[in-house]
Structure formats: C-alpha cells, structure tokens
NUGUMI-473495 format. One record per residue (C-alpha): x, y, z; residue number from 1. Coordinates in pm, 1 decimal. Layout:
BEGIN
{pt {X; Y; Z}; NUM}
...
This chain:
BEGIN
{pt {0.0; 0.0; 0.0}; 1}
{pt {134.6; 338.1; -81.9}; 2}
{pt {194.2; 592.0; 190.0}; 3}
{pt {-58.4; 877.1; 147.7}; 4}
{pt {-133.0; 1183.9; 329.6}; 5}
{pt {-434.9; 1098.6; 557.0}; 6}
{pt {-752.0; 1246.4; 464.1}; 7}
{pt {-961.8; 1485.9; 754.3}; 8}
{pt {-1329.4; 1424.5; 742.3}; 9}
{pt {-1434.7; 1748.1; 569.8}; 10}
{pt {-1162.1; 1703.5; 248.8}; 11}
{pt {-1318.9; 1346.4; 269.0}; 12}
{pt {-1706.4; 1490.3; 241.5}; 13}
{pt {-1594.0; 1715.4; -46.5}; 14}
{pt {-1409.6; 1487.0; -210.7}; 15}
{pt {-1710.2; 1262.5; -210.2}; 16}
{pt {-1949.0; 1551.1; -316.5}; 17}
{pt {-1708.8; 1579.8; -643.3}; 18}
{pt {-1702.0; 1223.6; -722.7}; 19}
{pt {-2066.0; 1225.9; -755.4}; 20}
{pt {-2065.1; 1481.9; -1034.3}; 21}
{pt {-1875.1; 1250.3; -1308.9}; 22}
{pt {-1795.9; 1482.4; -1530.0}; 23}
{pt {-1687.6; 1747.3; -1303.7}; 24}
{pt {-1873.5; 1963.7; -1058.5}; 25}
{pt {-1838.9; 2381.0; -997.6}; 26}
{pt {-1775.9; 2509.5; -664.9}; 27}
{pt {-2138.6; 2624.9; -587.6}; 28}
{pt {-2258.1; 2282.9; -662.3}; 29}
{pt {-2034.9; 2102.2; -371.0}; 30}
{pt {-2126.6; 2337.8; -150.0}; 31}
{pt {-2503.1; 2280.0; -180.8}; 32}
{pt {-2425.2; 1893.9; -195.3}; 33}
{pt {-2249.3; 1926.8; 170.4}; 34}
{pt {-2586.3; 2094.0; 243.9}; 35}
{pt {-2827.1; 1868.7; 101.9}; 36}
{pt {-2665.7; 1521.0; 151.5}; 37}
{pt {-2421.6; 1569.5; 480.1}; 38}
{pt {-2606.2; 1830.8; 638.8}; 39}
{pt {-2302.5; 2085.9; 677.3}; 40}
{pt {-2344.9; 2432.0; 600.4}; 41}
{pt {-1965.8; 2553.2; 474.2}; 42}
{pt {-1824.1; 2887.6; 408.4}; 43}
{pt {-1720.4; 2992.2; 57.4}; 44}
{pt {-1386.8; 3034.7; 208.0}; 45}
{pt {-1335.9; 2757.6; 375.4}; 46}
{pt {-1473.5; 2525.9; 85.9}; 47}
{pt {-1223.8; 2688.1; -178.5}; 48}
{pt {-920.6; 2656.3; 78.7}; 49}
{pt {-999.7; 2270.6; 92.6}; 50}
{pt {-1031.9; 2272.2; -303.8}; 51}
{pt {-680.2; 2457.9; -305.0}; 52}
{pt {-533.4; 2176.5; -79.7}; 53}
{pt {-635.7; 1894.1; -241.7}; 54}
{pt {-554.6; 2021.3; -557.2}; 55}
{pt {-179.2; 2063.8; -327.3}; 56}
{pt {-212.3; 1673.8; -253.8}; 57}
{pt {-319.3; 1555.7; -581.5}; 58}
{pt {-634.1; 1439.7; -497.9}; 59}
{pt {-839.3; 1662.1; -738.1}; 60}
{pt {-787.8; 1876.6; -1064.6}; 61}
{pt {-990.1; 2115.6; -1231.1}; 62}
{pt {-1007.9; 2267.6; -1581.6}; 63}
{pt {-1174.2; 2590.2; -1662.3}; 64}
{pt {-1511.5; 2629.0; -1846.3}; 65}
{pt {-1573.4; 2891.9; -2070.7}; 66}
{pt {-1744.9; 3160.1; -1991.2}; 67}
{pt {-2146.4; 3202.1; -2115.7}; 68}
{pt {-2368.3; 3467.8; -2118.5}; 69}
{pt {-2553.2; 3304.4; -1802.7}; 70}
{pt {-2205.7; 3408.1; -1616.2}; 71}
{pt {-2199.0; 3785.6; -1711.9}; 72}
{pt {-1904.9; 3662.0; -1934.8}; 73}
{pt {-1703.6; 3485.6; -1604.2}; 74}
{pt {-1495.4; 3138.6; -1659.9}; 75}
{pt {-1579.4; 2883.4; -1369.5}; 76}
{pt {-1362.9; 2610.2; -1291.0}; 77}
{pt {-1453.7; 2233.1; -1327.6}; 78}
{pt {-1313.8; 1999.8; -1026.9}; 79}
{pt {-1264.4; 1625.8; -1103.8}; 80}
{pt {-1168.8; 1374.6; -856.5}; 81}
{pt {-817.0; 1234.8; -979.2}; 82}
{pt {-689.9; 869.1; -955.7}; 83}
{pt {-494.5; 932.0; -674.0}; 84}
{pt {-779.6; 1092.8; -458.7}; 85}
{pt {-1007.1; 793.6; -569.6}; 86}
{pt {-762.7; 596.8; -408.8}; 87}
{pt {-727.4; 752.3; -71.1}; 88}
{pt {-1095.6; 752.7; -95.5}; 89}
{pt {-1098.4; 388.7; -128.0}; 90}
{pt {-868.0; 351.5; 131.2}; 91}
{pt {-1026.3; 568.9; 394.9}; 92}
{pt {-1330.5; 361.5; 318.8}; 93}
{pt {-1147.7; 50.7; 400.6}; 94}
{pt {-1050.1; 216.5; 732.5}; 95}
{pt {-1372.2; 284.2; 852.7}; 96}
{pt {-1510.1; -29.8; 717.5}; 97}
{pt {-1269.0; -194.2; 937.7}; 98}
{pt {-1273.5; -5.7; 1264.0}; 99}
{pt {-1690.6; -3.0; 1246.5}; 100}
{pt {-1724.6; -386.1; 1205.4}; 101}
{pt {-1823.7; -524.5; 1533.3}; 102}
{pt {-1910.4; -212.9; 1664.5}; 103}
{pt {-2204.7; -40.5; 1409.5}; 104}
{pt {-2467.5; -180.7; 1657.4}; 105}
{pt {-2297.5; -5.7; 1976.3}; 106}
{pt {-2356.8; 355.3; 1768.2}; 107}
C-alpha cells in the first residue's frame, strides 16, 4: 500500500461531493451537496481553501469552463476527482469499514 497523506473528514465529504458529479462539478454545486446530503453548512472560504489543498495533494484537478452569457461573461472552474484521490478515498473507506465492524450496533 502506498503511503498517502491521511484524509480529515471534511476534504473526505468534499471529495465525495465531487465524485458524484462525473464529469466534473463547480464550486457552488459542492457546496449545496455538503448541504443537502451531509447536512453541513460551509463557508465559501473555507470550501475553496480545501479545493486549493487537495488540488496541493493531488487528490483533485480542475479545468476551466468557458465563460457564457448566463455568467456575465465569467470562466468557472470544473473539479474532477483524480486517480490518486479515488484511491485515498478507497482507502479511507477501508478504514472505517474496518474499525466499524463489530461495533455499528454499539452507535
């Protein structure tokens, strides 16, 4: 198993909230996901500071979408989950997986 940087909980939730977007999600959109699906409210700030370090650890990439008339004329970027984050999300999952079995009913 390759050493990787662990993963905290909330780069874990947003990582998750990307991966469910295949072919890319915006910003806006991940932050509503947290909301709708793990119940967290997030700052702007903070959300685009976790983008920033992920993008630091490889986990994610993005690529920049041209900008429409809907936009006033503004590019958005496109985050995309890369290989490497879709393994340490795999191998988070196999953490938890592990620690919860035997215990799930206790919770």
């Amino acid at each position: 198993m390759t050493k990787r940087t662990p993963l905290g909980e909330f780069e874990t939730l947003v990582l998750l909230a990307i991966l469910r977007h295949a072919g890319g999600v915006v910003g806006s959109h991940i932050g509503r996901e947290l909301e709708a699906r793990a119940r967290r409210r997030v700052s702007r700030g903070a959300l685009y500071a976790t983008l920033g370090r992920l993008e630091e650890k490889g986990l994610l990439s993005w690529r920049v979408e041209d900008a429409g008339p809907d936009r006033g004329g503004h590019a958005r970027r496109i985050f995309v989950v890369t290989r490497e984050g879709r393994a340490a999300l795999r191998d988070y999952g196999r953490a938890v997986r592990a620690l919860s079995a035997g215990v799930v009913d206790l919770l």
